[in-house]
Backbone as ProteinMPNN parsed JSONL, in Angstrom:
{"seq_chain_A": "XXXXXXXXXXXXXXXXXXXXXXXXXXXXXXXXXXXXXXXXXXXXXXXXXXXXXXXXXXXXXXXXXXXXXXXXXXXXXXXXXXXXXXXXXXXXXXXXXXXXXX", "coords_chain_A": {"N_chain_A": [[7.84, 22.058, -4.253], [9.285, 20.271, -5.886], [12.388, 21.191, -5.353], [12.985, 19.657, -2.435], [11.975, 17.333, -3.413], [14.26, 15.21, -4.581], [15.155, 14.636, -2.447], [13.618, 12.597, -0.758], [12.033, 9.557, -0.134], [10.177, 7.392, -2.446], [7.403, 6.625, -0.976], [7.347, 8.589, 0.356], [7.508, 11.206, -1.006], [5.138, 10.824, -2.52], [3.074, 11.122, -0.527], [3.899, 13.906, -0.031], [3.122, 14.899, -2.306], [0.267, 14.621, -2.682], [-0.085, 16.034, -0.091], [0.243, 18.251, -0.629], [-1.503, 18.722, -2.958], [-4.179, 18.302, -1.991], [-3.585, 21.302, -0.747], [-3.723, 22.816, -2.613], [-6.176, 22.028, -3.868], [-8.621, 21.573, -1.822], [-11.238, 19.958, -2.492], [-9.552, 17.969, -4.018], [-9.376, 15.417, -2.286], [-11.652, 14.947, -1.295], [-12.493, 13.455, -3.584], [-10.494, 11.812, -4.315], [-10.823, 9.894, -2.192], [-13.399, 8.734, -2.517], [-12.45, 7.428, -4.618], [-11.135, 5.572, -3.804], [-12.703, 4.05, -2.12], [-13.989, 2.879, -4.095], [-12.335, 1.219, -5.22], [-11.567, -0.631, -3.366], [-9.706, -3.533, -2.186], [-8.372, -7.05, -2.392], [-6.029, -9.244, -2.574], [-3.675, -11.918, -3.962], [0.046, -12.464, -3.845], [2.062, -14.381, -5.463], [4.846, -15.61, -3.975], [8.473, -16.829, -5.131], [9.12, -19.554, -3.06], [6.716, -20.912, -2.629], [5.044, -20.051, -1.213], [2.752, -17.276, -0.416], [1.789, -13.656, -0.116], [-0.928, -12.632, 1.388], [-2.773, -9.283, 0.702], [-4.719, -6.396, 1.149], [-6.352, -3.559, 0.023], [-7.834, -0.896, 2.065], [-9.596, 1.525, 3.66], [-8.124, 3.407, 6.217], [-8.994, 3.319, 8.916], [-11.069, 0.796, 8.634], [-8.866, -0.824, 7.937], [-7.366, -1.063, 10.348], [-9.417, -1.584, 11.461], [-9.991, -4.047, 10.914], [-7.729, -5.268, 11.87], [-7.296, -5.426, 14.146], [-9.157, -7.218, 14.656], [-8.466, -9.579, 13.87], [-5.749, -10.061, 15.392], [-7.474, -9.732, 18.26], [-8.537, -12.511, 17.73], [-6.651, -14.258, 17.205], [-5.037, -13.861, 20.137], [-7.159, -14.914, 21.922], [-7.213, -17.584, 20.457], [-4.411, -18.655, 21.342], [-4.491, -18.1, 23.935], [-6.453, -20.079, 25.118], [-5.382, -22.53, 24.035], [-5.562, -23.267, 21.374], [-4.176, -22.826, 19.458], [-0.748, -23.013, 19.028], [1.344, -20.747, 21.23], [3.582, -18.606, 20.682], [7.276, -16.836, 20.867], [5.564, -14.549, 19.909], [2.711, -12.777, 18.132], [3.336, -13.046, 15.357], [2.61, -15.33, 13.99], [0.395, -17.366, 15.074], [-1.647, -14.635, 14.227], [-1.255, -14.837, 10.92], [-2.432, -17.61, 11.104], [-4.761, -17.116, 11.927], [-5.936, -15.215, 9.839], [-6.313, -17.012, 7.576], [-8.01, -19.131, 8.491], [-10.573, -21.374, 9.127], [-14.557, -20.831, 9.934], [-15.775, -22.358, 12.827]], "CA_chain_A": [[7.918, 20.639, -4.055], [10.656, 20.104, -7.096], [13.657, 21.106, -4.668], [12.666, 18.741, -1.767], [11.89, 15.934, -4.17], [15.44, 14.811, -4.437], [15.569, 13.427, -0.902], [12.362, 11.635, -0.545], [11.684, 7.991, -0.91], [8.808, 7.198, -2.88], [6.383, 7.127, -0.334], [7.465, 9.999, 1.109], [7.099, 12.138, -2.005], [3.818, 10.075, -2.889], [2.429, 11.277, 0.465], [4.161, 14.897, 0.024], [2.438, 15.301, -3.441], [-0.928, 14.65, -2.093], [-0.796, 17.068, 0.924], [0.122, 19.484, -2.064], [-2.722, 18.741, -4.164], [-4.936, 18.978, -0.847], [-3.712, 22.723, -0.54], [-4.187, 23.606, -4.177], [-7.878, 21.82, -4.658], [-9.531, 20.569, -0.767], [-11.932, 18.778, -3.524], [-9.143, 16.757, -4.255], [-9.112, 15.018, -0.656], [-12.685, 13.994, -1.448], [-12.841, 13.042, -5.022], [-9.652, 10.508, -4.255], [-11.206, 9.073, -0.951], [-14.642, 8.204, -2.986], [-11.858, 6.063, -5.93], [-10.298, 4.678, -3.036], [-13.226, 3.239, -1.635], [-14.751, 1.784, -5.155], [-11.238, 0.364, -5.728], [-10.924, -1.365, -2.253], [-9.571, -4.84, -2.901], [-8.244, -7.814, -1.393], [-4.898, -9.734, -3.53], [-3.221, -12.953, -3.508], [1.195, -11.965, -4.72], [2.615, -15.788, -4.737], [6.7, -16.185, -3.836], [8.893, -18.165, -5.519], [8.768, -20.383, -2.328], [5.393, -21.41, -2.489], [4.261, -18.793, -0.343], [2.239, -15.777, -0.948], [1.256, -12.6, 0.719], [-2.556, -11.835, 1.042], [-2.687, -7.964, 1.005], [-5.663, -5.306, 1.147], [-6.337, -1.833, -0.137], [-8.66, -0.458, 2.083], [-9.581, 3.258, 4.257], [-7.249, 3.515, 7.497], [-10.237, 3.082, 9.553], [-11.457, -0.154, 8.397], [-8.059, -1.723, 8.287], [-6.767, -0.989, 11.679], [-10.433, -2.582, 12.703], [-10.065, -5.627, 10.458], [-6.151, -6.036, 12.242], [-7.237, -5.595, 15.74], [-9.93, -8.324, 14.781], [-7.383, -10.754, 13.855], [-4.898, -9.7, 16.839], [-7.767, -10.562, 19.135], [-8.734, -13.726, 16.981], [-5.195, -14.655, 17.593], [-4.911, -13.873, 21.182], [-7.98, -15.841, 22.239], [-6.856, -18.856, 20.14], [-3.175, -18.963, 22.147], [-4.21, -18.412, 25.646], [-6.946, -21.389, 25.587], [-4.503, -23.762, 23.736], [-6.442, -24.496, 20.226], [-3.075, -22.992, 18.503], [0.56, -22.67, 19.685], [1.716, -19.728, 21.647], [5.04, -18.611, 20.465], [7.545, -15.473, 20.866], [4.763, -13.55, 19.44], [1.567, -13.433, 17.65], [2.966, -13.388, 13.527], [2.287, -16.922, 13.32], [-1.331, -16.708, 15.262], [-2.867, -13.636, 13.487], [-0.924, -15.645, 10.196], [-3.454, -18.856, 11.101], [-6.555, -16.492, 11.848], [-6.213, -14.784, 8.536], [-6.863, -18.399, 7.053], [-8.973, -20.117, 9.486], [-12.505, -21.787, 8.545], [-15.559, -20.914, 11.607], [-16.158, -23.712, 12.7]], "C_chain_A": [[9.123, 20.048, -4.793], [12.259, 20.185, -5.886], [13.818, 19.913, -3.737], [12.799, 17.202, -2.51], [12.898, 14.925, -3.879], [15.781, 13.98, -3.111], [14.434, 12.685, -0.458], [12.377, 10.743, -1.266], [10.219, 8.583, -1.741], [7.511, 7.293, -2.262], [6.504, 7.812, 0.334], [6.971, 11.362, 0.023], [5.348, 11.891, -2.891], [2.619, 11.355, -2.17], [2.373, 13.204, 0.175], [3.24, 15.615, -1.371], [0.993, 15.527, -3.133], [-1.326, 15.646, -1.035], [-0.527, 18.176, -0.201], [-0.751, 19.667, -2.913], [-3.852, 19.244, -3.016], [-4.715, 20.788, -0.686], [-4.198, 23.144, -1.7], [-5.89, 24.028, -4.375], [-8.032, 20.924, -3.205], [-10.126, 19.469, -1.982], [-11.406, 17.612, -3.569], [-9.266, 15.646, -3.532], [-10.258, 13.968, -1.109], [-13.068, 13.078, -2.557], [-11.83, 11.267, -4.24], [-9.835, 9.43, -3.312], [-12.231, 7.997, -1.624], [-13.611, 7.104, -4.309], [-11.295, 5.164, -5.095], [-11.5, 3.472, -2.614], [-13.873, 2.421, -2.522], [-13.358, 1.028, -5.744], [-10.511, -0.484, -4.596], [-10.748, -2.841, -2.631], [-8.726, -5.571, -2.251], [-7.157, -9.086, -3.033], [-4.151, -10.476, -2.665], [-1.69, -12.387, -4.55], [1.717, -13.46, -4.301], [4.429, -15.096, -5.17], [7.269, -16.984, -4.505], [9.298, -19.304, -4.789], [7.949, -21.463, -2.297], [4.977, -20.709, -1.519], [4.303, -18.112, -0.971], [1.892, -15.05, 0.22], [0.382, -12.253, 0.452], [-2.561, -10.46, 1.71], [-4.052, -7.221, 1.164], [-5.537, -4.143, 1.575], [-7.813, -1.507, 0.851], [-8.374, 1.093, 3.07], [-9.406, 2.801, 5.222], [-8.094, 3.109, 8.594], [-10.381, 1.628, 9.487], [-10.177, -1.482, 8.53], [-7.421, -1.841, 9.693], [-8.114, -1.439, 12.023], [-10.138, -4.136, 12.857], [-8.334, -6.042, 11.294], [-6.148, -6.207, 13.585], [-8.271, -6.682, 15.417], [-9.04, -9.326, 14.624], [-6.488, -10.53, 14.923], [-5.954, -10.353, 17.455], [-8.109, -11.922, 18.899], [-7.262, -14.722, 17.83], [-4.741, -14.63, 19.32], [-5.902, -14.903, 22.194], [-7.645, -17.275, 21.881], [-5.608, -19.448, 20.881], [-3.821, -18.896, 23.348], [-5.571, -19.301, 25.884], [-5.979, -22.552, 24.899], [-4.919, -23.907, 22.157], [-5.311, -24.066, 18.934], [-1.509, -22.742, 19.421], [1.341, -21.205, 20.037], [3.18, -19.654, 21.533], [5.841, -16.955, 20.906], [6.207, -14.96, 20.239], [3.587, -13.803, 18.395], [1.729, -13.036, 15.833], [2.497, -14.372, 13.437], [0.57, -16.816, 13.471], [-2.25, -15.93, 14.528], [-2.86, -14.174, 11.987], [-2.738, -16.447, 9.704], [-4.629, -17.654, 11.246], [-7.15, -15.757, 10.341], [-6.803, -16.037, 7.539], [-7.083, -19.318, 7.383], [-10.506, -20.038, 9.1], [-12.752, -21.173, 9.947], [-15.693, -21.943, 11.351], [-17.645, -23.767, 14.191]], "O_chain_A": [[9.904, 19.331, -4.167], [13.019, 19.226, -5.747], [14.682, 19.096, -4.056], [13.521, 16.252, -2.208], [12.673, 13.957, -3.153], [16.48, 12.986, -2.912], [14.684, 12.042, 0.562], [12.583, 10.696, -2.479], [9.549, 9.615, -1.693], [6.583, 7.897, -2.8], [5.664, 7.833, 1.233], [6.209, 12.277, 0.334], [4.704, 12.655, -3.611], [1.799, 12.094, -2.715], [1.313, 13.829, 0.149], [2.785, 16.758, -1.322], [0.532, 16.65, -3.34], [-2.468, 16.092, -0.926], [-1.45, 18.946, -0.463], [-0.826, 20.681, -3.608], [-4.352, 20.367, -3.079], [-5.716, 21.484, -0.514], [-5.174, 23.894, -1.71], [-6.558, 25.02, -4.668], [-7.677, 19.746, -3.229], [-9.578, 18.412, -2.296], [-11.965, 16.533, -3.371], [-9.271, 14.643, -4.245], [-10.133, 12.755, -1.275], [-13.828, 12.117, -2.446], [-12.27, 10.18, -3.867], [-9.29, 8.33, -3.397], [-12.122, 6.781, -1.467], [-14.15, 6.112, -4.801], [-10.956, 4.052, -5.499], [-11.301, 2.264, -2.739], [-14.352, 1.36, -2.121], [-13.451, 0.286, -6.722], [-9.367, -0.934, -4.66], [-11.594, -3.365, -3.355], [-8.119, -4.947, -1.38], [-7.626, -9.491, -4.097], [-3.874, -10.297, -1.478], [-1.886, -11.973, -5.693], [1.815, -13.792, -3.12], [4.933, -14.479, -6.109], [6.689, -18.063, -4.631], [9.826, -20.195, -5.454], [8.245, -22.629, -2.038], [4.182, -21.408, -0.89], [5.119, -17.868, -1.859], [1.713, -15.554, 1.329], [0.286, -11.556, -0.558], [-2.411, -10.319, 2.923], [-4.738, -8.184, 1.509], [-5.07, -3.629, 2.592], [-8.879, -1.88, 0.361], [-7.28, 1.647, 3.181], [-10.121, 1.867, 5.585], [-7.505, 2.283, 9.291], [-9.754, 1.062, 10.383], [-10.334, -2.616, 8.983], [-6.963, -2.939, 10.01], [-8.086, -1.811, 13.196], [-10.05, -4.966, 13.762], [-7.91, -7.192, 11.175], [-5.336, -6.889, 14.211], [-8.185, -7.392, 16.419], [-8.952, -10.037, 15.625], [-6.847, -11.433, 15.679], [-5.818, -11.577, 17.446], [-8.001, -12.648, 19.888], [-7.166, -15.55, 18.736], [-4.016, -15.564, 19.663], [-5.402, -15.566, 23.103], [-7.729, -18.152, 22.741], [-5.631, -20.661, 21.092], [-3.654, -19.946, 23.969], [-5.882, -19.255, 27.074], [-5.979, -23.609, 25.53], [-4.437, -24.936, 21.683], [-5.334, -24.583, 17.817], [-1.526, -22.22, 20.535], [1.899, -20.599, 19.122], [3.941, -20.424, 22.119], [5.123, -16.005, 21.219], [5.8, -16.121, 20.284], [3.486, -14.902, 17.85], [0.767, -12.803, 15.101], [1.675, -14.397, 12.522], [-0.266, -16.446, 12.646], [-3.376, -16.305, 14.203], [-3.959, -14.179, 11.434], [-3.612, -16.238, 8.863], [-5.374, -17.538, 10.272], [-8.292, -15.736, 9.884], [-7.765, -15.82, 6.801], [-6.648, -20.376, 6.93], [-11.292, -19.118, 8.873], [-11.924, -20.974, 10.836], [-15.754, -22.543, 10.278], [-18.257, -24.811, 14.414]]}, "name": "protein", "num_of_chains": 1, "seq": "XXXXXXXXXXXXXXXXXXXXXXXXXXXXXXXXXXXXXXXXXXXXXXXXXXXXXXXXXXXXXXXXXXXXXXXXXXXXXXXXXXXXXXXXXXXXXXXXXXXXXX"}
């Protein structure tokens, strides 16, 4: 892994370390899945704008559900009218991420 190193970004060598620990110790795979999921978490990083980016750690699974829920959130709200349909749906999925039910 040491030779390689040298040309990998960070999350490339992140990623590359981990399938390396996976060959060494399988175990590992499971041990780090079970910290992942008691350390899933949900963070506000403010800008010096006045904007922030709301982020979340969670398992690949769960976030690709929670992003197609907002995608369709967002798609439903543009094609009846109740938000503005623009080039594309950042703004939309944006507003659904911090939209009351009403």
């Amino acid at each position: 892994m040491l030779p390689e190193a040298a040309g990998l970004s960070f999350a490339a060598l992140k990623r590359r370390f981990h399938e390396v620990l996976l060959e060494l110790s399988p175990a590992f795979s499971d041990e780090n899945r079970k910290i992942a999921e008691r350390n899933a978490d949900v963070w506000i990083e403010p800008d010096d704008d006045g904007r922030a980016t709301i982020g979340a750690e969670l398992n690949a699974e769960e976030a690709a559900e929670g992003f197609e829920f907002i995608n369709t959130l967002a798609v439903m709200a543009t094609s009846d009218g109740r938000i503005g349909a623009g080039p594309s749906l950042l703004e939309p999925r944006a507003q659904m991420i911090v939209a009351s039910p009403t």
